[in-house]
N, CA, C and O atoms as a Maestro MAE file, in Angstrom:
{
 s_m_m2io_version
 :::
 2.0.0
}

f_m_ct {
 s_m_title
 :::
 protein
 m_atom[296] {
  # First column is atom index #
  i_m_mmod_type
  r_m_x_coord
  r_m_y_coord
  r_m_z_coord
  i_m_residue_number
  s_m_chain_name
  s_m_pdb_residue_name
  s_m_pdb_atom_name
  i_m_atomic_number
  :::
  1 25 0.815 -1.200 0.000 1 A "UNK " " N  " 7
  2 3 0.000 0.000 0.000 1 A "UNK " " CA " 6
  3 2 0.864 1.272 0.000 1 A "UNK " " C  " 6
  4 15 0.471 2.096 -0.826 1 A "UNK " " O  " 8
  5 25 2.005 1.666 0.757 2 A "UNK " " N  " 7
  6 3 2.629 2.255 0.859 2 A "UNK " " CA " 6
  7 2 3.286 2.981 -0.484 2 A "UNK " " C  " 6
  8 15 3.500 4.186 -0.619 2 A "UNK " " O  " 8
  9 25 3.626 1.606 -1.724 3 A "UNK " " N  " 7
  10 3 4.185 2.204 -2.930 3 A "UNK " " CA " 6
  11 2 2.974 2.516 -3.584 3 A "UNK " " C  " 6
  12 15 3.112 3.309 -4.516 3 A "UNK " " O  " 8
  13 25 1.836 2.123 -3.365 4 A "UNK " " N  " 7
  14 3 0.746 2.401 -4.290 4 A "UNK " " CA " 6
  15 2 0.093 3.887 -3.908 4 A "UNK " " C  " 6
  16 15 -0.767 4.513 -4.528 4 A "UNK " " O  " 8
  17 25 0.789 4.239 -2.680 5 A "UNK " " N  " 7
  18 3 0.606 5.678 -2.062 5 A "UNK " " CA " 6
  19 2 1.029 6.961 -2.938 5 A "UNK " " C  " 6
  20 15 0.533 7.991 -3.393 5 A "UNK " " O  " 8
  21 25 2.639 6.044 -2.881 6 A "UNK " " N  " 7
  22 3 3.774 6.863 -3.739 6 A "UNK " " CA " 6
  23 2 3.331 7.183 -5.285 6 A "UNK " " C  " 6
  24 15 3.093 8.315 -5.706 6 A "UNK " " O  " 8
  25 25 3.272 6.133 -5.952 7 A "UNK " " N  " 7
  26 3 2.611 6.459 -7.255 7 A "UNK " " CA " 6
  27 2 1.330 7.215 -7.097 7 A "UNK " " C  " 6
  28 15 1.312 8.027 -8.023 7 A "UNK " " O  " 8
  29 25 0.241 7.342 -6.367 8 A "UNK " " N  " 7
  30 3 -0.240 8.120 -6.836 8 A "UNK " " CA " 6
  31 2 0.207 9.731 -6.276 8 A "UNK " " C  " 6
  32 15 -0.157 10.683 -6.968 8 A "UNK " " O  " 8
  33 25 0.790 9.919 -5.345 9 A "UNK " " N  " 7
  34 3 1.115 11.347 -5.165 9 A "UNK " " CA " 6
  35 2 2.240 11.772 -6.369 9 A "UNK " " C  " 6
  36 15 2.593 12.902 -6.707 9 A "UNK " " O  " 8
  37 25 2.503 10.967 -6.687 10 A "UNK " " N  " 7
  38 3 3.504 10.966 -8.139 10 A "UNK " " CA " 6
  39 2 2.572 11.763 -8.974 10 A "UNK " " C  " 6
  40 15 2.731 12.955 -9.237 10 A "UNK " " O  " 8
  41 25 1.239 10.754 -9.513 11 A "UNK " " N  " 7
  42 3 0.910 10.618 -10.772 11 A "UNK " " CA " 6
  43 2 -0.152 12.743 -10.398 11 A "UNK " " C  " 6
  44 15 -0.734 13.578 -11.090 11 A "UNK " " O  " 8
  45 25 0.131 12.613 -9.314 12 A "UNK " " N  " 7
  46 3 -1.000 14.073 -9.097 12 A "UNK " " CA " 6
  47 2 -0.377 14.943 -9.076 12 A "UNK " " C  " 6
  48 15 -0.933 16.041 -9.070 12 A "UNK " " O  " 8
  49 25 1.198 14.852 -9.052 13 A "UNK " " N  " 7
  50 3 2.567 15.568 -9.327 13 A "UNK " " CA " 6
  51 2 2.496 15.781 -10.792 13 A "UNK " " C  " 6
  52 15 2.575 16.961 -11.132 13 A "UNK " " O  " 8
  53 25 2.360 14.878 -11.764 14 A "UNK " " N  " 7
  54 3 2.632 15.112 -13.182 14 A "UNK " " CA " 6
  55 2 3.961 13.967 -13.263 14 A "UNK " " C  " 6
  56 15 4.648 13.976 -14.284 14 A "UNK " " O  " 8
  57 25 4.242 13.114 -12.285 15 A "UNK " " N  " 7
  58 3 5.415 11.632 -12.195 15 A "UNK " " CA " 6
  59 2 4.781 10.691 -12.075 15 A "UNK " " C  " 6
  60 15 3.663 10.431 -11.632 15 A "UNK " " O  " 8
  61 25 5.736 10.063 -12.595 16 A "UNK " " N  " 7
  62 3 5.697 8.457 -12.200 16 A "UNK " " CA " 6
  63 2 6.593 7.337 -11.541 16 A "UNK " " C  " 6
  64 15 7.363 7.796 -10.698 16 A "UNK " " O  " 8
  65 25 6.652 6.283 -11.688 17 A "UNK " " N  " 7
  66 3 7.355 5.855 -10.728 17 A "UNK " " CA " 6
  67 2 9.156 5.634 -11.313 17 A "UNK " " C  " 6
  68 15 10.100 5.188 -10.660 17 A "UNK " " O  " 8
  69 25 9.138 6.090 -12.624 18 A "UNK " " N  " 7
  70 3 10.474 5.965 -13.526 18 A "UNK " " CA " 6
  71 2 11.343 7.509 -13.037 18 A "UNK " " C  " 6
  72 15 12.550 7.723 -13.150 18 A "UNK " " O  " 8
  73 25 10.247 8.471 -12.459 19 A "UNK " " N  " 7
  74 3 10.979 9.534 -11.885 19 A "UNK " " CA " 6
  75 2 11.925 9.178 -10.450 19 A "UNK " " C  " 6
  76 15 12.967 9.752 -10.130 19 A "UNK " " O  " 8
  77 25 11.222 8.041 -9.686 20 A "UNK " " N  " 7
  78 3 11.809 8.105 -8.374 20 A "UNK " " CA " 6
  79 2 13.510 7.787 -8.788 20 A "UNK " " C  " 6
  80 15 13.929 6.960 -9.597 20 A "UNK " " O  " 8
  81 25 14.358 8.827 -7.864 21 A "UNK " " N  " 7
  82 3 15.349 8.655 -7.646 21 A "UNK " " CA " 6
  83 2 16.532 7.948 -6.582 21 A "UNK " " C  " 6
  84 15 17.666 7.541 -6.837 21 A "UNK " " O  " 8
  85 25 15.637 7.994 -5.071 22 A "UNK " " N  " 7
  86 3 15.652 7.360 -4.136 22 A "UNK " " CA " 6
  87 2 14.655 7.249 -3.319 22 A "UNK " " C  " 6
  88 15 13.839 8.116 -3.004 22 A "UNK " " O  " 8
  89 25 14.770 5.563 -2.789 23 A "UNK " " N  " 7
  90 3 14.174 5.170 -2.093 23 A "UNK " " CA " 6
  91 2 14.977 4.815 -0.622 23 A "UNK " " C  " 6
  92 15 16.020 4.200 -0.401 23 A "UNK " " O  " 8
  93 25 13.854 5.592 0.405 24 A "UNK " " N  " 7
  94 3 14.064 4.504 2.253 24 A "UNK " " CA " 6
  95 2 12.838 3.427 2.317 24 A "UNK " " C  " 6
  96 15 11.776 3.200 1.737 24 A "UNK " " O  " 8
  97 25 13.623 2.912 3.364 25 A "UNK " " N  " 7
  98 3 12.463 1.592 3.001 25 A "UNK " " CA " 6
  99 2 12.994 1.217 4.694 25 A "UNK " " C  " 6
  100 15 14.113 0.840 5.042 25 A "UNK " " O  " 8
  101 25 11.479 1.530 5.772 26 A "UNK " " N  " 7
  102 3 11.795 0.760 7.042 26 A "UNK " " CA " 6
  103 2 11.036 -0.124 7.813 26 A "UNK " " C  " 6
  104 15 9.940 0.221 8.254 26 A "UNK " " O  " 8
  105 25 11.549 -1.319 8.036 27 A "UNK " " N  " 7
  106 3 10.658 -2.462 8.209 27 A "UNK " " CA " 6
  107 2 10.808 -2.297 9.856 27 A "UNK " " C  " 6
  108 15 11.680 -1.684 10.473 27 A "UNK " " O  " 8
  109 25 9.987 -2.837 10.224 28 A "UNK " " N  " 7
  110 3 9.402 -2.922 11.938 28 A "UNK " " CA " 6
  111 2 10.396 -4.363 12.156 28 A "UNK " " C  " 6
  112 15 11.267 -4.393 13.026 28 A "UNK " " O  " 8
  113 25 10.141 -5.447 11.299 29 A "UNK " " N  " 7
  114 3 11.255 -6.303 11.038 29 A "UNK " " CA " 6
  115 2 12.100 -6.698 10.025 29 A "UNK " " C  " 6
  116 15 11.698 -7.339 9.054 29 A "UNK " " O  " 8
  117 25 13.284 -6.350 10.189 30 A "UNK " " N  " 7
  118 3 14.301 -6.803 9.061 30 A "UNK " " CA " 6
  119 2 13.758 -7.924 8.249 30 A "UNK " " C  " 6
  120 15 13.503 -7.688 7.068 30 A "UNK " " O  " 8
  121 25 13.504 -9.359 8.828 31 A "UNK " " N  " 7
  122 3 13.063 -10.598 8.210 31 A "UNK " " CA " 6
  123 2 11.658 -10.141 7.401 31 A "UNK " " C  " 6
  124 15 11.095 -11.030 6.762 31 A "UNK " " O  " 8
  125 25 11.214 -9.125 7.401 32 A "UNK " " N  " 7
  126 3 10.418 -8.728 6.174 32 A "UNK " " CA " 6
  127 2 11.004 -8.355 4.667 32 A "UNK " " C  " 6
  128 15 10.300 -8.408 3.658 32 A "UNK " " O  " 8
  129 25 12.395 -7.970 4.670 33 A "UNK " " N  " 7
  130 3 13.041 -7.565 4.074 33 A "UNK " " CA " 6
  131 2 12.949 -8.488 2.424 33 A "UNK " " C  " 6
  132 15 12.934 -7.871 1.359 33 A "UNK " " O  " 8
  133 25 12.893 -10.077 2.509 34 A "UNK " " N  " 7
  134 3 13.081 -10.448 1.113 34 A "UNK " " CA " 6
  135 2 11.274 -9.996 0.930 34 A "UNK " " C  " 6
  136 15 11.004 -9.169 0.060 34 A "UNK " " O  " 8
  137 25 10.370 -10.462 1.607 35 A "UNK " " N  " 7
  138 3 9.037 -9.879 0.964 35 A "UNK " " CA " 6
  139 2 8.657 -9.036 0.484 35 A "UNK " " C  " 6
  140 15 7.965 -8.905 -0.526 35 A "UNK " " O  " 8
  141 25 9.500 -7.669 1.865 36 A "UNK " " N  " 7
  142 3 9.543 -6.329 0.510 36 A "UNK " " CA " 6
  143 2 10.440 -6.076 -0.638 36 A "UNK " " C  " 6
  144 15 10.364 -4.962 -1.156 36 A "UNK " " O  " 8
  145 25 11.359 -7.020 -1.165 37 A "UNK " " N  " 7
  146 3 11.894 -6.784 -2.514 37 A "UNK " " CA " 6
  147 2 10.814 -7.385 -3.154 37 A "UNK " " C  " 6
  148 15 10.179 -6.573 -3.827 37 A "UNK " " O  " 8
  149 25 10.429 -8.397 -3.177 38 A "UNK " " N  " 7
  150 3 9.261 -8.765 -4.006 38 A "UNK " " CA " 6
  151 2 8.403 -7.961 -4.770 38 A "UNK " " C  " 6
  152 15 8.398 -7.835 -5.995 38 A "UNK " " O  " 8
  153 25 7.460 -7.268 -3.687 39 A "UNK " " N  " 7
  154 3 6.619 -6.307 -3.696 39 A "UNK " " CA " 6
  155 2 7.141 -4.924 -4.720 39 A "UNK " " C  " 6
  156 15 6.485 -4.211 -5.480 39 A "UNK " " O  " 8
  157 25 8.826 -4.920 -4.304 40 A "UNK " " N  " 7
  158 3 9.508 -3.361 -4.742 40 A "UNK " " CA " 6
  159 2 9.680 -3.646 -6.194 40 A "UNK " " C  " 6
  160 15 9.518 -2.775 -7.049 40 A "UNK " " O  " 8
  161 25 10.006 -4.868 -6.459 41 A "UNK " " N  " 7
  162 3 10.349 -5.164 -7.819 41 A "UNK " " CA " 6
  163 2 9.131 -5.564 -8.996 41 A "UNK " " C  " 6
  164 15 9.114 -6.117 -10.096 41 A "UNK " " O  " 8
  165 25 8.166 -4.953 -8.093 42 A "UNK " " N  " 7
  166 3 6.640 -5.204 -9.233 42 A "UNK " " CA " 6
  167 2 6.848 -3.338 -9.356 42 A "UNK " " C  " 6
  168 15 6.726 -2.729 -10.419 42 A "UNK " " O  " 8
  169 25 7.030 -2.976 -8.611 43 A "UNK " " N  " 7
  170 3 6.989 -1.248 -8.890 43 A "UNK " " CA " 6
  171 2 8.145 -0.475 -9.350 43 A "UNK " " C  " 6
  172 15 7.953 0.706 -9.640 43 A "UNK " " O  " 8
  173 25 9.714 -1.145 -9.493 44 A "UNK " " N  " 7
  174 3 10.606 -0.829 -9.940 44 A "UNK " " CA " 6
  175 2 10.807 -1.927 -10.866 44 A "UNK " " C  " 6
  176 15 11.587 -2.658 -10.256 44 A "UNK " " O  " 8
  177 25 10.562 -2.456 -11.960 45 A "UNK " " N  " 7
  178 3 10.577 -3.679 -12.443 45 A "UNK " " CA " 6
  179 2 12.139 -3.262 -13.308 45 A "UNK " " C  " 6
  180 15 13.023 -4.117 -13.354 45 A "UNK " " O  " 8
  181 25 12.290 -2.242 -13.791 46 A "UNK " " N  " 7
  182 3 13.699 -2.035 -14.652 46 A "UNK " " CA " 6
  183 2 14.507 -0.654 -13.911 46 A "UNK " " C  " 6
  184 15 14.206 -0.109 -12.849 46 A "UNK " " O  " 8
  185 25 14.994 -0.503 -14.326 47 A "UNK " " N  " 7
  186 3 16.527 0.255 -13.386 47 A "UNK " " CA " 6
  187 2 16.143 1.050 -12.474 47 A "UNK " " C  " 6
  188 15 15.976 2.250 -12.692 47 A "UNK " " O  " 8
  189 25 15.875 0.283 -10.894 48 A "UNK " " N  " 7
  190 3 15.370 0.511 -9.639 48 A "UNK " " CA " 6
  191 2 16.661 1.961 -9.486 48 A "UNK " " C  " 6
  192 15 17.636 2.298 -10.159 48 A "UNK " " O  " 8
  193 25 15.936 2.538 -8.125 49 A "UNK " " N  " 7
  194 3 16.386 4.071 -8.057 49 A "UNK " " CA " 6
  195 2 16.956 3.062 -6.533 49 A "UNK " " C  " 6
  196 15 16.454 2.080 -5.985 49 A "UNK " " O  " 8
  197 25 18.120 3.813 -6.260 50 A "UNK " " N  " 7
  198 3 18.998 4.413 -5.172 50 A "UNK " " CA " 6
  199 2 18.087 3.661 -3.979 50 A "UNK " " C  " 6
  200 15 16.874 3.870 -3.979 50 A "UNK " " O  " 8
  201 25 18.674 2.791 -2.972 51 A "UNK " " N  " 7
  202 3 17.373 2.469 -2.224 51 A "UNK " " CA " 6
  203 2 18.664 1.818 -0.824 51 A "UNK " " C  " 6
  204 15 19.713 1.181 -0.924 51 A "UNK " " O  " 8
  205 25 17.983 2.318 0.248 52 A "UNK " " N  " 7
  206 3 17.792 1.790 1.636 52 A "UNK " " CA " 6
  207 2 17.251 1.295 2.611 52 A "UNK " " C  " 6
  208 15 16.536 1.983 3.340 52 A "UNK " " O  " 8
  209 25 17.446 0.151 2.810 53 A "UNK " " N  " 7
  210 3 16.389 -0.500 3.770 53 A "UNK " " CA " 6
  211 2 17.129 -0.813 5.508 53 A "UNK " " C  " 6
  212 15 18.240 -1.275 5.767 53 A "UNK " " O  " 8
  213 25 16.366 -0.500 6.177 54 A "UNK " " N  " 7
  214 3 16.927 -0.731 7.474 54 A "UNK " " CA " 6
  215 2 15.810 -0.829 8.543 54 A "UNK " " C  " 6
  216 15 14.771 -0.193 8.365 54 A "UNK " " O  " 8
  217 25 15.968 -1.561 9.592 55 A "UNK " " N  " 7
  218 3 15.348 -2.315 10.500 55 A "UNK " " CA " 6
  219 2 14.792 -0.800 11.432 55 A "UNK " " C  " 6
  220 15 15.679 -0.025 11.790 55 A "UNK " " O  " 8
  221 25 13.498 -0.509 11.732 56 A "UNK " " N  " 7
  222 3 13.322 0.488 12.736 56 A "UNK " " CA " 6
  223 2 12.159 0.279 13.154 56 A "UNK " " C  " 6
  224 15 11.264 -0.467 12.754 56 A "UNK " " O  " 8
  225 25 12.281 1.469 14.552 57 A "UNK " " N  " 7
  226 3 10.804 1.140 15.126 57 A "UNK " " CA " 6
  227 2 9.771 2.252 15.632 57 A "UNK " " C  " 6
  228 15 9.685 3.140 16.481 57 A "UNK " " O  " 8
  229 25 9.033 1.661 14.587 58 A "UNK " " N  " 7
  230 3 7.604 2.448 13.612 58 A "UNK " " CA " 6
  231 2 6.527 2.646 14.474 58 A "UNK " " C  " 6
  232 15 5.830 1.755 14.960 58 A "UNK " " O  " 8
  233 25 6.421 3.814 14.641 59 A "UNK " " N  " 7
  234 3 4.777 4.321 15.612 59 A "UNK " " CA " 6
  235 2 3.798 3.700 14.959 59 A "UNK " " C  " 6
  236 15 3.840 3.384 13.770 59 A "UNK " " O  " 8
  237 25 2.249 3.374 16.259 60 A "UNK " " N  " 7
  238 3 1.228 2.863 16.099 60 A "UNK " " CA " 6
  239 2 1.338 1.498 15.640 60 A "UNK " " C  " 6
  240 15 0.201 1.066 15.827 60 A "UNK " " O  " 8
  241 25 1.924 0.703 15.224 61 A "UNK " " N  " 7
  242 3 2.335 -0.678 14.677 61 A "UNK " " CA " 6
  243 2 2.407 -1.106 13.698 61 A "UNK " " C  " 6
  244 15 2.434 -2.291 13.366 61 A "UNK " " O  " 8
  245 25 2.470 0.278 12.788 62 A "UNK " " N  " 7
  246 3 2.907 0.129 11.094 62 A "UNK " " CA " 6
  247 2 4.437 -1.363 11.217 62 A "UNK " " C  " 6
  248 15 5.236 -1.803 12.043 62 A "UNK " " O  " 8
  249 25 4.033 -1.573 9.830 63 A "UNK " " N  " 7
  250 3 5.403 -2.631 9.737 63 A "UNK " " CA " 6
  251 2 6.213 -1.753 8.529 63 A "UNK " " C  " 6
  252 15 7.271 -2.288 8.198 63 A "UNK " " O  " 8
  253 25 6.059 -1.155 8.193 64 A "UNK " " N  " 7
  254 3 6.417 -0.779 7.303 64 A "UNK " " CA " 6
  255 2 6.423 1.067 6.979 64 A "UNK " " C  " 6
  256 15 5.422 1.776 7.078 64 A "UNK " " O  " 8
  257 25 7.748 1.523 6.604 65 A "UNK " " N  " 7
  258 3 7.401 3.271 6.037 65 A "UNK " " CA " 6
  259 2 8.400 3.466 4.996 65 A "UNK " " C  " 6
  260 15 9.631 3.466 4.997 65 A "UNK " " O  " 8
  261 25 7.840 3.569 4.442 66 A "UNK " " N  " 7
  262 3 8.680 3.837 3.042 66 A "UNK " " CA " 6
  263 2 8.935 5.793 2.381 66 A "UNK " " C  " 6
  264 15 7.869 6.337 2.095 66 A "UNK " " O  " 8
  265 25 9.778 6.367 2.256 67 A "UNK " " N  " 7
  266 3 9.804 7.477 1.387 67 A "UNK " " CA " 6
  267 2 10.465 7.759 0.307 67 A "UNK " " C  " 6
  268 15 11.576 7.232 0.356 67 A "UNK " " O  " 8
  269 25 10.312 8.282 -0.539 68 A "UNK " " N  " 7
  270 3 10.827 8.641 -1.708 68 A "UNK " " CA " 6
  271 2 11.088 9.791 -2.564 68 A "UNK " " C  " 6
  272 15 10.205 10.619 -2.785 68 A "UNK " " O  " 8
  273 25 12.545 9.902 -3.176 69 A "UNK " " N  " 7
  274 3 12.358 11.419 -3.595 69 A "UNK " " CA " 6
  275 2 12.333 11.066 -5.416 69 A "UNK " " C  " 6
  276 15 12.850 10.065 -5.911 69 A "UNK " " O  " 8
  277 25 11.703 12.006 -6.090 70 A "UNK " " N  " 7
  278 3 11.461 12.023 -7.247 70 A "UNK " " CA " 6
  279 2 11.762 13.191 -7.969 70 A "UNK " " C  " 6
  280 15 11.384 14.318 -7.647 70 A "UNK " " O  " 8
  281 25 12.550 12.866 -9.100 71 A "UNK " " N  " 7
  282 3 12.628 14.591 -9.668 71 A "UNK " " CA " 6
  283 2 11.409 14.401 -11.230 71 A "UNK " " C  " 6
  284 15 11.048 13.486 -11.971 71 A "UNK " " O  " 8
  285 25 11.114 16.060 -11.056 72 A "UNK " " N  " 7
  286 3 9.696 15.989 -11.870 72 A "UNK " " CA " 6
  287 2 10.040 16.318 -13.063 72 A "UNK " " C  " 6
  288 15 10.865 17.226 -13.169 72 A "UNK " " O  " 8
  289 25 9.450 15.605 -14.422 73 A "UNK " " N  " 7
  290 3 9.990 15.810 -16.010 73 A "UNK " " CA " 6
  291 2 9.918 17.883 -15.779 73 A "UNK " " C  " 6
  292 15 9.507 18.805 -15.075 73 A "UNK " " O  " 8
  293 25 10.508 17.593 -16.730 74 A "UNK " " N  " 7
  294 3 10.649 18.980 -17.215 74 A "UNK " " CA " 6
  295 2 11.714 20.208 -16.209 74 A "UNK " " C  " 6
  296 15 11.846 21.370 -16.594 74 A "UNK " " O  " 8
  :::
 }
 m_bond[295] {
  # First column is bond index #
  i_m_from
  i_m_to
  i_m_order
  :::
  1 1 2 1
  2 2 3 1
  3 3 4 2
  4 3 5 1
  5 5 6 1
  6 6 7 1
  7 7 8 2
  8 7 9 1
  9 9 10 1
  10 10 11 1
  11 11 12 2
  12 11 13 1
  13 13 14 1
  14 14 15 1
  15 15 16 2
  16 15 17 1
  17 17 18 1
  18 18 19 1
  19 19 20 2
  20 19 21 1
  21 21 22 1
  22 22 23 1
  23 23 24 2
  24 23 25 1
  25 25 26 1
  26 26 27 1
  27 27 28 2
  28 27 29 1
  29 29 30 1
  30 30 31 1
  31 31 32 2
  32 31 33 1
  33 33 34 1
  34 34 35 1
  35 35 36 2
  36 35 37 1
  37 37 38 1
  38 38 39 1
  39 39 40 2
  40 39 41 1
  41 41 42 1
  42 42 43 1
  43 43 44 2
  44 43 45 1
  45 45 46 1
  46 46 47 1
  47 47 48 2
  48 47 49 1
  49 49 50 1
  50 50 51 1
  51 51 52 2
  52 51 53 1
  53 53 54 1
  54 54 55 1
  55 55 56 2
  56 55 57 1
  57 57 58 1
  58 58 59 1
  59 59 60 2
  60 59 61 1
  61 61 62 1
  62 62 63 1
  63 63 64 2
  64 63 65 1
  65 65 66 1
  66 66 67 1
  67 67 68 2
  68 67 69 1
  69 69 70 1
  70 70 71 1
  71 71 72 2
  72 71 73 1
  73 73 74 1
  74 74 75 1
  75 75 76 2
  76 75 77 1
  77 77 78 1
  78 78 79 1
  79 79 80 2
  80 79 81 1
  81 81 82 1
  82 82 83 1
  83 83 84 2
  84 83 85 1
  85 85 86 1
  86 86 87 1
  87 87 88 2
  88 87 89 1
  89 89 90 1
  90 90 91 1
  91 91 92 2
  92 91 93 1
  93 93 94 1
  94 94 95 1
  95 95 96 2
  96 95 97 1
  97 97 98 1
  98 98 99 1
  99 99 100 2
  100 99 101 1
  101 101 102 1
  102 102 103 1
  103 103 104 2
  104 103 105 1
  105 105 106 1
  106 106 107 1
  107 107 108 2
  108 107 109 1
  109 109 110 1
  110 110 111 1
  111 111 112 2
  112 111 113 1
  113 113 114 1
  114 114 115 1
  115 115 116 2
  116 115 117 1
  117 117 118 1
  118 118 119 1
  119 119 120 2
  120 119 121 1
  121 121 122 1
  122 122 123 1
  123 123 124 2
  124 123 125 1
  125 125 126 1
  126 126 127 1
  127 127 128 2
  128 127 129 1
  129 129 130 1
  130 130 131 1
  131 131 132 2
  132 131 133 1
  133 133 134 1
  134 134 135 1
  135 135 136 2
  136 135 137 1
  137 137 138 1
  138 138 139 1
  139 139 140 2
  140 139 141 1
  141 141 142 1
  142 142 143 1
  143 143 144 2
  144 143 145 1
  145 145 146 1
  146 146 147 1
  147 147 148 2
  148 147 149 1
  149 149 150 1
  150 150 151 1
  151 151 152 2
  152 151 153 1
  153 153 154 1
  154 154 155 1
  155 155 156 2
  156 155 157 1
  157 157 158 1
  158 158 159 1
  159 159 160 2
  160 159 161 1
  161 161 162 1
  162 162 163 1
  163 163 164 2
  164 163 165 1
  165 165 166 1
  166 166 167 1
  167 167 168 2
  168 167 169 1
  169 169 170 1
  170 170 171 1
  171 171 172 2
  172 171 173 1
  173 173 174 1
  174 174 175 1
  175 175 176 2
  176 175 177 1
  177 177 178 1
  178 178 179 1
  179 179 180 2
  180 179 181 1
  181 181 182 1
  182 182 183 1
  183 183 184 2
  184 183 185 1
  185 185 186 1
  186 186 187 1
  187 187 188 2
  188 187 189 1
  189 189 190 1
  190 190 191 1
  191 191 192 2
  192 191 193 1
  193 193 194 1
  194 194 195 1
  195 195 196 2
  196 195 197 1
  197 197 198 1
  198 198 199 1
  199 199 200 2
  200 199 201 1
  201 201 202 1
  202 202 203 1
  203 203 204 2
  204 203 205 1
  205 205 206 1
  206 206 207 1
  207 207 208 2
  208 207 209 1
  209 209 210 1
  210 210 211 1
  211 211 212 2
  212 211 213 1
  213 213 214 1
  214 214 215 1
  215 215 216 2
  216 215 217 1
  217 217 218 1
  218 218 219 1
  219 219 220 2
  220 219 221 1
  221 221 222 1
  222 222 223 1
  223 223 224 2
  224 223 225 1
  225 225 226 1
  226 226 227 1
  227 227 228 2
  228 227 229 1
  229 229 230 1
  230 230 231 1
  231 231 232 2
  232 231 233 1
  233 233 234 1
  234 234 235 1
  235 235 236 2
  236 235 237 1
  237 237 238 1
  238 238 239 1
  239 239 240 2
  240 239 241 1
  241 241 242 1
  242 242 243 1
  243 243 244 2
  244 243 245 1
  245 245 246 1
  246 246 247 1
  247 247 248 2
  248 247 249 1
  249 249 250 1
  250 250 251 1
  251 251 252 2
  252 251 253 1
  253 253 254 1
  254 254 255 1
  255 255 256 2
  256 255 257 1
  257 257 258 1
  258 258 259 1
  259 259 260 2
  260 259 261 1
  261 261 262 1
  262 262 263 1
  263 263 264 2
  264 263 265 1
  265 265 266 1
  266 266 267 1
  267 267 268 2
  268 267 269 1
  269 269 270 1
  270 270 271 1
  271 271 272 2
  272 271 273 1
  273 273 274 1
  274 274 275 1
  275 275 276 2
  276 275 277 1
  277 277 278 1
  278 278 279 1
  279 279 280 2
  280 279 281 1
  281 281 282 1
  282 282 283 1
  283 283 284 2
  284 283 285 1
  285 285 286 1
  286 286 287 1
  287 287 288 2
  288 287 289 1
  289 289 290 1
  290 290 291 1
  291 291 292 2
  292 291 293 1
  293 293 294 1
  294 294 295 1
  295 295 296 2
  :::
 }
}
């Protein structure tokens, strides 16, 4: 849900997800980590942007927070 967040504040930007340049990526547990490549590689399917993932601990009991920076065409 989180990348499907991203794309659309993208797509209401005038981007998409070929704009993102870097990605954070923080799991509540590390051992989530191969599931979220899974997931990342349906939304970066060809030359994934700049990306970090690291183990932290996430208010309210999210498992997951992801952010991203994007530069906009033009």
């Amino acid at each position: 849900r989180a990348l499907e967040n991203i794309r659309a504040v993208l797509v209401a930007a005038g981007a998409d997800m070929r704009d993102v340049v870097k990605v954070g990526v923080f799991l509540a547990n590390i051992a989530d980590a191969k599931a979220m490549n899974e997931v990342y590689a349906e939304f970066f399917a060809s030359n994934p942007p700049a990306r970090t993932t690291v183990g932290a601990a996430l208010p309210g009991g999210a498992l997951v927070e992801i952010d991203a920076v994007a530069l906009l065409p033009g």
